[in-house]
C-alpha positions in Angstrom: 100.4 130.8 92.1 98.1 128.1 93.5 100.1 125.4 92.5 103.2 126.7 94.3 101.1 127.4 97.6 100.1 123.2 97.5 104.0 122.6 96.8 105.8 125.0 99.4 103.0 123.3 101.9 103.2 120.0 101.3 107.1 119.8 100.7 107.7 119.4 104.6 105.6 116.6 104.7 107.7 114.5 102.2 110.8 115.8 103.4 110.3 114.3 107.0 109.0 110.8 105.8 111.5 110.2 103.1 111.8 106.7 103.5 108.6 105.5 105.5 107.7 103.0 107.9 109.0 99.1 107.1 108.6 96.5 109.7 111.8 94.2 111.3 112.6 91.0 111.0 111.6 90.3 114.8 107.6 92.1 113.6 108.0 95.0 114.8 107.0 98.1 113.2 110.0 101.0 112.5 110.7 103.6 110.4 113.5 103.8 108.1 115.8 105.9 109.3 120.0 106.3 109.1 121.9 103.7 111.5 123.4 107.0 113.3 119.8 108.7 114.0 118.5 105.6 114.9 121.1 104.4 117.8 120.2 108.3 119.2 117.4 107.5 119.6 117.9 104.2 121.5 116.6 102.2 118.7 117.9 99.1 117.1 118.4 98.8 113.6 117.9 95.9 111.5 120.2 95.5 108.6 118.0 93.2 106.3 117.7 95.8 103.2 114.2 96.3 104.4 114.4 100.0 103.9 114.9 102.0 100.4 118.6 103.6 100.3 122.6 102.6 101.2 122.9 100.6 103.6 123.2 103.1 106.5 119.3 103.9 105.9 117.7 100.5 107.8 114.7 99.9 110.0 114.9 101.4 113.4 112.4 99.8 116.0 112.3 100.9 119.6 111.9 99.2 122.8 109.0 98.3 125.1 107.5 100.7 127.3 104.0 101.3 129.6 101.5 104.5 128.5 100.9 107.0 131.6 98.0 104.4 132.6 100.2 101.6 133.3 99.4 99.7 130.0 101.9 97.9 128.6 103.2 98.4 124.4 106.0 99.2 122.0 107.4 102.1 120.8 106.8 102.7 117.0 106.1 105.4 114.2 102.3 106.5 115.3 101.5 106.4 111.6 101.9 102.1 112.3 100.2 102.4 116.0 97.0 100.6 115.8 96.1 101.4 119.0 96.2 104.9 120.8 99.2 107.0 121.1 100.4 108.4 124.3 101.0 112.0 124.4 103.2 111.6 127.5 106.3 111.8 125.5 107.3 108.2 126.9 109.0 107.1 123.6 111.9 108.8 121.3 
């Protein structure tokens, strides 16, 4: 019963990184992510089999933006953020 406790909880987890992060040609850090859900977002994909999967899964990277204090940064997965993340909801 244990085991299927750790399974059923950390199942979500792998379901909503199934890909992971990869970083673009122009250095920017993405995720990869389907062509479709990626242009939904606003994001630009980069077609340079970077990312695991057909070729509609490629690596999405989003566009510059300024944090609620005016500082200026990128949009990208938090799990590649090396700095602090914004919890203003400023990127997709």
């Amino acid at each position: 019963m244990l085991l299927l406790t750790i399974f059923v909880v950390t199942l979500p987890s792998v379901t909503i990184a199934q890909y992971g992060n990869c970083v673009a040609r122009n250095g920017r850090s993405g995720e990869c992510i389907s062509t479709s859900r990626c242009s939904s977002l606003g994001g630009t994909s980069d077609p340079a089999n970077l990312c695991p999967g057909d070729q509609t899964i490629q690596c999405c990277t989003y566009r510059d933006c300024k944090n609620s204090q005016g500082v200026a940064g990128s949009c990208q997965p938090t799990a590649t953020c090396a700095g602090k993340s914004d919890p203003a909801n400023l990127c997709p």
